[in-house]
Structures are given as C-alpha cells and as structure tokens.
C-alpha positions as CSV (number, residue, x, y, z in Angstrom):
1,X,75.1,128.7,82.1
2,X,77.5,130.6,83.8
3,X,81.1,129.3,84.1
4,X,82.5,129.5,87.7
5,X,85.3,131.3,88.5
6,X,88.9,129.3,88.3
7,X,89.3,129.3,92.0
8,X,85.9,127.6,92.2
9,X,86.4,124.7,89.8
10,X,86.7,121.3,90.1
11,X,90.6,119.8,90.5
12,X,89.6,118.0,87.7
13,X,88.1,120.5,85.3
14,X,91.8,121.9,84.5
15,X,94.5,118.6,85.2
16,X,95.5,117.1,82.2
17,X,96.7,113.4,82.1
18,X,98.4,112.1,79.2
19,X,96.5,109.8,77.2
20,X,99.9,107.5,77.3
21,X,101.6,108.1,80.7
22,X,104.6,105.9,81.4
23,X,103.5,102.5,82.9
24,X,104.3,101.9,86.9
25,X,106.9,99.7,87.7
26,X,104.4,96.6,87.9
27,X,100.7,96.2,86.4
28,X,100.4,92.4,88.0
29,X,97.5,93.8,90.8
30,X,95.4,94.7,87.4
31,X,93.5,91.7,86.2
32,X,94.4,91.0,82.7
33,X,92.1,90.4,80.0
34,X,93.0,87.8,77.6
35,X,92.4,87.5,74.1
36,X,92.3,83.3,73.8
37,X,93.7,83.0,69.7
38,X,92.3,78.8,69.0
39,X,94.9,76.7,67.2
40,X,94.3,76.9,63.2
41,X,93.8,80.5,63.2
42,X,95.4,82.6,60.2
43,X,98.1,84.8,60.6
44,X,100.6,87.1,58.3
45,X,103.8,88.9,57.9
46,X,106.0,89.9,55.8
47,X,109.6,89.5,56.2
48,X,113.0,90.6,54.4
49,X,115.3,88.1,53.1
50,X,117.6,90.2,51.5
51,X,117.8,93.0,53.8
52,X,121.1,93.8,56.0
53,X,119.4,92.1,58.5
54,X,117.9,89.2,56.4
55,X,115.9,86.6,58.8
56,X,113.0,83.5,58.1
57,X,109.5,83.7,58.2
58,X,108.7,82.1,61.2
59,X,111.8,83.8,63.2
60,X,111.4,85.3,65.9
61,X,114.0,88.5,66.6
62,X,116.3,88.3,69.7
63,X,117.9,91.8,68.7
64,X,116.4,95.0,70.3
65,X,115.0,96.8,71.3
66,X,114.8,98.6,68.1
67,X,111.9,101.0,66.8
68,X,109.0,98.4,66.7
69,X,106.1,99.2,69.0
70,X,105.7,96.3,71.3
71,X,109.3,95.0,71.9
72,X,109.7,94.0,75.2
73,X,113.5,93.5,75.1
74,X,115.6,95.5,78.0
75,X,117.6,98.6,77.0
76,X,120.1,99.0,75.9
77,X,119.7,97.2,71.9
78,X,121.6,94.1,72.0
79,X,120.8,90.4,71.3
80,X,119.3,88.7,74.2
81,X,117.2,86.3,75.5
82,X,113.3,87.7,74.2
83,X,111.8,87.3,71.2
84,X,109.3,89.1,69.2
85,X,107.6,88.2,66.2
86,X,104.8,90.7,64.9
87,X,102.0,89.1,62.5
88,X,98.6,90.4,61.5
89,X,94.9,88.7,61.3
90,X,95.0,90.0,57.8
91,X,97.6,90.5,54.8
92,X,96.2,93.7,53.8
93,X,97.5,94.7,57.9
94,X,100.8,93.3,57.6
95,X,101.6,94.8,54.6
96,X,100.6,98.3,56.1
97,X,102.0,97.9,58.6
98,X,105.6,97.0,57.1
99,X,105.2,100.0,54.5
100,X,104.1,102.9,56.8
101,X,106.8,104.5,57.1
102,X,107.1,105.5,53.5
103,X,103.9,104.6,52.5
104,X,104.9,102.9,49.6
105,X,104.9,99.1,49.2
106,X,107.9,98.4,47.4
107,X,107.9,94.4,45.7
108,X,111.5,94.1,45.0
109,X,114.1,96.1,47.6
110,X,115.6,93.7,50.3
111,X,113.4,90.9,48.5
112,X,110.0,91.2,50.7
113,X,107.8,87.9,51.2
114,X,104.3,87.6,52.3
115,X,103.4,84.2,54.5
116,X,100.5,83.3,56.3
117,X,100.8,80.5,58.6
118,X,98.1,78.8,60.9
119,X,99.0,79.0,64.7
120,X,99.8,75.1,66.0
121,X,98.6,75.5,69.5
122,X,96.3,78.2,71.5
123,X,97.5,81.6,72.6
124,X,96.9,83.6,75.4
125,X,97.7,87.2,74.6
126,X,96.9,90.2,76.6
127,X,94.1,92.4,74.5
128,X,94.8,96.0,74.1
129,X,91.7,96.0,72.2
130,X,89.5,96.0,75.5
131,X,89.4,98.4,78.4
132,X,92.5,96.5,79.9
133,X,94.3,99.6,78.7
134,X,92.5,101.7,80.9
135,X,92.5,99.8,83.7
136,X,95.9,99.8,83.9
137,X,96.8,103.4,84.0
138,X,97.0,104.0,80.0
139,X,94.4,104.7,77.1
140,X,93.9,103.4,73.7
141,X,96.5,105.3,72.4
142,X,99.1,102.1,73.5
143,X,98.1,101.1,69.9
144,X,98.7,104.5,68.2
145,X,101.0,106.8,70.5
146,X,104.4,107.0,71.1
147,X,106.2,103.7,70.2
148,X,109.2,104.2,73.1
149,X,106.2,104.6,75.4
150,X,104.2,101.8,74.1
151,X,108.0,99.9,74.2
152,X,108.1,100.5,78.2
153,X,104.5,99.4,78.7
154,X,105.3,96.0,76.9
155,X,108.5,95.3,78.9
156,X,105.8,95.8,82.5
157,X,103.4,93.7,80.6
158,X,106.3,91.0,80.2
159,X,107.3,91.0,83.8
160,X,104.0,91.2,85.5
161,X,102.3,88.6,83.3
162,X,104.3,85.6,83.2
163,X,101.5,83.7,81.5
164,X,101.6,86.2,78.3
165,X,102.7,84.9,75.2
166,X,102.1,88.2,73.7
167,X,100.1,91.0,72.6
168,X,96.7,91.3,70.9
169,X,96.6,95.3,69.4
170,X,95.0,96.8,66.5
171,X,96.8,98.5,63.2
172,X,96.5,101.8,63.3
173,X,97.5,102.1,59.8
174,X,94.8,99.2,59.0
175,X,91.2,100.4,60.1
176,X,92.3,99.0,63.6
177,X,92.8,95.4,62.3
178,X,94.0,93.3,64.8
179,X,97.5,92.0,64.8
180,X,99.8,90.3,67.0
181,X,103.3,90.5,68.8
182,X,104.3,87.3,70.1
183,X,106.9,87.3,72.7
184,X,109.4,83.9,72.7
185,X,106.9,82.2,75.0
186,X,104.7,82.0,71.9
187,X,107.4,80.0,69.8
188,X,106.0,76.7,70.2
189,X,102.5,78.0,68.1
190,X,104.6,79.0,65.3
191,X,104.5,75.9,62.7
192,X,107.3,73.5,61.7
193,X,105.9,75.6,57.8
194,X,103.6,77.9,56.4
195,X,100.1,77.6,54.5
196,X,101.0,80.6,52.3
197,X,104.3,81.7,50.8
198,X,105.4,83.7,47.6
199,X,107.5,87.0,47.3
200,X,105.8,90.0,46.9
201,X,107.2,90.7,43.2
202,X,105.3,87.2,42.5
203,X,103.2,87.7,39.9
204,X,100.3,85.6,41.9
205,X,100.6,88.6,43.9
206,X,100.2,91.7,41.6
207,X,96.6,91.5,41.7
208,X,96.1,91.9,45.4
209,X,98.8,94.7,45.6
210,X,97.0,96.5,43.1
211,X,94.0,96.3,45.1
212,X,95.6,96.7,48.5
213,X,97.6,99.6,47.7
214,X,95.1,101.3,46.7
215,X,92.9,100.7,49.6
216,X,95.1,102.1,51.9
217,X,96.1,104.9,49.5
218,X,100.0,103.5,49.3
219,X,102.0,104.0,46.3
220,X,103.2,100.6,44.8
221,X,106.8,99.2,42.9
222,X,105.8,95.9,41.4
C-alpha cells in the first residue's frame, strides 16, 4: 500500500501525546473508579527504624513531598498536614519496592523491618489499575513514568476526590503487584498493631530473602 504524501495525512498520523502529560488543574468531571479493599485484608511495608529519619510501622509521613511516587503533599517539602503511607498486597512487592533503587536488599543498614498488618475498616482507593488512567487524560505509565509527574497527578487526585483515601497502583518493580498509598484519610484502617513483625536480619526471615531476592534478581546482605 502506498503511503500518502505528508500533506495528505491524518492530524493524527504524526502528533505525538506523551504517554504521561501533566494532569489539568481538576479531574472531579471524570468518574472515578474505585478499587473497594474489605476490612481484614493483608497488607505490607517495610519501614526504617534506624535511619536519619527513623519512623513506626503504622506511621504515616507528614514530611514531603520527597521522591516517592504518589505523595500528594503541596510543594515546597515541608511538614504539613497530609499523610502518606505506602504498603503492598504482597511482601515480596514491598521489599522491591523499598530496594529498587540499588537493587540490593540490605538486612542490617538503618535496621529495616518487615510488617504486615490487616486493614481495620474498608477503603475506598482510586484504581490506577483500570482504564481510569486513561479516562482522565494519562496512561498506564502513572504507575511506571516519571515520579514528579505521577507526584502532580496525586495532588489533582487529592483535591478532586474528596472521598479518596488513597491510591490503588501496581509495582513496577514487582510483576505489577498491586500496592497501596494511603493518604491521612485512610488512618483510621490502619490497626491499633500488626499481625506480622520481625526485622529483616531475623533469622525467621533468611529463608524468604533467599528466595525473594533471587526472584527479583536483587543482591542480598543478610
């Protein structure tokens, strides 16, 4: 078949839209799509207690934003009034999550823990899983693409859904796994404690970071 000259071609045929434009000023005239989470299910992070910034396992951060994907706090960095606390539907996410960067899951330095706790009442979280994404104006890459981009879609998603207690996305470190950011509306659904709680450079745990490391093809300091 014969391609038409460039003066006869479609608008289309040679516009290119970024896969992860920067999100209007309001998405609240786009219908979310919720992903319900039922009370009891299992979730997991891991969290520092050692580290310059040493916090709990069920705390939420008031301080950003920083370089996390989904923090919805206002520019510029400073503590303020939202939360976020990021938690996975799996340990094997969490942990790839908190290692990516060096792709090495280190037991010991600023004294990592692993917890899983069971969520005490129902969430309502937006799904970035679904085509809400494109819908709205972005693509699937909100769970993959630039985090400062990702960062300003969360703060629209904050502001036009009141209702939100958070966001449902997938790890794209993880075979898509899905995980959670929880703004401070969500606080109430974290537990007064945990189901599941030991320090990484627990020996209960050497075994499954063995096997977890090399899954996702991480180095490992146990």
């Amino acid at each position: 078949m014969a391609i038409p000259p460039k003066s006869e071609r479609s608008p289309t045929s040679s516009t290119t839209v970024a896969k992860l434009p920067r999100p209007p000023a309001s998405v609240a005239g786009v219908a979310p799509e919720w992903r319900v989470v039922a009370s009891g299910t299992a979730l997991f992070r891991v969290y520092f207690r050692a580290s310059r910034h040493p916090t709990g396992w069920n705390a939420f951060r008031f301080f950003g934003p920083t370089t996390a994907r989904y923090d919805h706090h206002e520019e510029p960095p400073r503590v303020q009034e939202r939360g976020i606390l990021y938690a996975a539907t799996h340990p094997r996410a969490a942990l790839a999550e908190v290692f990516q960067a060096g792709r090495l899951i280190d037991a010991h330095t600023d004294e990592p823990w692993l917890v899983g706790f069971r969520v005490a009442e129902t969430l309502r979280l937006l799904d970035l899983l679904g085509l809400w994404p494109t819908r709205a104006g972005a693509s699937a890459a909100i769970n993959s693409g630039p985090r400062p981009t990702a960062r300003r879609w969360s703060r629209v998603i904050y502001a036009s859904y009141p209702e939100a207690q958070g966001l449902w996305y997938g790890s794209s470190m993880a075979a898509n796994t899905p995980c959670v950011a929880l703004f401070e509306r969500a606080a109430a659904a974290v537990p007064p404690a945990p189901a599941f709680h030991h320090a990484l450079a627990d020996a209960t745990l050497e075994a499954f970071l063995v096997r977890t490391a090399a899954k996702l093809g991480y180095r490992l300091v146990i």
